[in-house]
N, C-alpha and C positions, 0 to 999 in steps of 0.2 A: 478372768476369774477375780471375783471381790477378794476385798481384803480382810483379813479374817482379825475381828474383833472381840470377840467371845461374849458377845451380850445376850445371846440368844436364850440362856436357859441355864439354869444351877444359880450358883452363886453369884455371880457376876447380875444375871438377870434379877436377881433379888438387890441388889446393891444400888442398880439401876430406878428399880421401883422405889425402893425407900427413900432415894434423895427427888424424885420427884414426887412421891407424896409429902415429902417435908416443903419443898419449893410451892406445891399447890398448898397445902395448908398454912403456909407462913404468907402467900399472896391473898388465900380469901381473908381471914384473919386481920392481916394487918396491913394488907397493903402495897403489900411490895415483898421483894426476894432479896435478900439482905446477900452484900458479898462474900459476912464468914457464911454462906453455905455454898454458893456459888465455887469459892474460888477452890476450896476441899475437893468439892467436887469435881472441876474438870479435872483437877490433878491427879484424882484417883480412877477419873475414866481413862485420862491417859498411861496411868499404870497398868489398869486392866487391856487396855489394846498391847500394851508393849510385853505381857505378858501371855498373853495367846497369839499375837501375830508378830510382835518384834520392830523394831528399828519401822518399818515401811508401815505398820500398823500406826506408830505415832507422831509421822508425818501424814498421815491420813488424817489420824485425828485433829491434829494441828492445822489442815488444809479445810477441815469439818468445822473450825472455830474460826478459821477466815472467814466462813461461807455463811457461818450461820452471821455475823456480824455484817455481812454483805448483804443479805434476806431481810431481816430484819432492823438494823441499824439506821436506813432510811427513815424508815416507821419512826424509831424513837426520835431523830430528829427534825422531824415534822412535830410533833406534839403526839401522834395517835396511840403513842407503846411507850412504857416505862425504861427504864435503860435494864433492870433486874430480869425481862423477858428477855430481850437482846442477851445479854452475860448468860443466863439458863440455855438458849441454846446455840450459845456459842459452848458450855460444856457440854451439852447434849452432844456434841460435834465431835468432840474429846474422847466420848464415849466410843460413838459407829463411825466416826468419819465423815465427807462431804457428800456419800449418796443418802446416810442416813440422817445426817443434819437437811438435806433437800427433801425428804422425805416429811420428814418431824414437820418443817417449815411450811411445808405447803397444807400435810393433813390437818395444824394444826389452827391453819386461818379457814380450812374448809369445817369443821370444828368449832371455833371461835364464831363464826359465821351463824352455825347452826342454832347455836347459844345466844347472839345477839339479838336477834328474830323473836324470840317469843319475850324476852325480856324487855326489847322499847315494844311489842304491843300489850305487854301486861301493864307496862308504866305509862301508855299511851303519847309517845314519843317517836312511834315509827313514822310514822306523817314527817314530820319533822326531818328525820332523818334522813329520810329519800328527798325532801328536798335541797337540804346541804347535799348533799351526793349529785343531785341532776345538776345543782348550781357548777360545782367542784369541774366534773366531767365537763359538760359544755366549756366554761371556760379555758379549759386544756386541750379542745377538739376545733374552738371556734377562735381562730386568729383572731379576730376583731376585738376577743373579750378580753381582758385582763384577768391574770391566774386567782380565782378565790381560794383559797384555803379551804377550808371546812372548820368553823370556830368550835371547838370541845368545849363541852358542858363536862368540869374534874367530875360534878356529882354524878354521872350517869356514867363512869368509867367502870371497867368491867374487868376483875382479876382475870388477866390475859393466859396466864401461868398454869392457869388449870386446863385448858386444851392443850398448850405445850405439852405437860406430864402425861397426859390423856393419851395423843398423837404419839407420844416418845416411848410409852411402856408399850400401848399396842401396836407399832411399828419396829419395835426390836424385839416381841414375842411372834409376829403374825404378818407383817407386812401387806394392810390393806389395800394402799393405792398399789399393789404389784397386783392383785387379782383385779383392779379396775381398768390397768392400763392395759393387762390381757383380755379382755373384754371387748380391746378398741385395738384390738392389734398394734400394742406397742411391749415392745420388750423392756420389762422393768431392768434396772439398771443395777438388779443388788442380787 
């Protein structure tokens, strides 16, 4: 039996929403997710779990803020993610805990994904793209190569923050990837 969070709906869900439309709109905006919102925030998701579920609710959360810096943290030290996405849902994590921080995490690169697609073929960049990617891949499949990186162009970077927020509200209102992985006979995990 999951761990009871209280994100689902009332107040709590609206608490949820508002700090990730501040997180998305301080990322298109300006850039980045600044830490006085970040760090209010996980503090007060971890209030709200230890207040509907207790003591075990915010070691969930706390184990959700490992998980989400475990998911994503790679990313930011490679170059590909801001350290302010990392921090957002490592509070996200604070929020639902480790199944919903896995959740957030993955809907929101499948998301961010969907996003990036029409934005480098508006900008006529996707060519480009796929090819730093076949470069990247092969070298990591093909012993003989040596590891390329994939070198980032800052200008063509893409506030990450708003699939997070995206993934995060509709994932503790409705939980998408649970109807996709019933689908494929896998039993969601929330």
């Amino acid at each position: 039996m999951p761990i009871e969070h209280g994100i689902q709906q009332g107040w709590p869900f609206a608490a949820l929403a508002a700090g990730c439309a501040a997180a998305a709109g301080l990322d298109l905006l300006r850039g980045r997710i600044p830490n006085a919102l970040v760090v209010p925030f996980f503090a007060a998701g971890l209030a709200v779990s230890a207040l509907h579920g207790g003591w075990a609710a915010v070691g969930d959360g706390l184990l959700g803020a490992g998980l989400g810096l475990v998911l994503y943290g790679w990313m930011f030290g490679l170059g590909f993610m801001g350290g302010g996405d990392v921090k957002f849902l490592m509070a996200l994590g604070g929020w639902g805990g480790w199944a919903y921080a896995s959740e957030v995490a993955l809907f929101a690169i499948l998301l961010g994904g969907a996003l990036a697609v029409p934005l480098l073929l508006f900008k006529g960049k996707f060519a480009a793209f796929v090819g730093k990617l076949r470069r990247f891949l092969l070298s990591v499949f093909v012993r003989e190569l040596e590891l390329e990186l994939p070198k980032l162009d800052r200008t063509q970077t893409m506030p990450y923050g708003v699939p997070i927020a995206v993934a995060a509200v509709w994932s503790a209102g409705w939980h998408p990837l649970g109807g996709i992985l019933a689908e494929f006979g896998v039993r969601p995990w929330f």
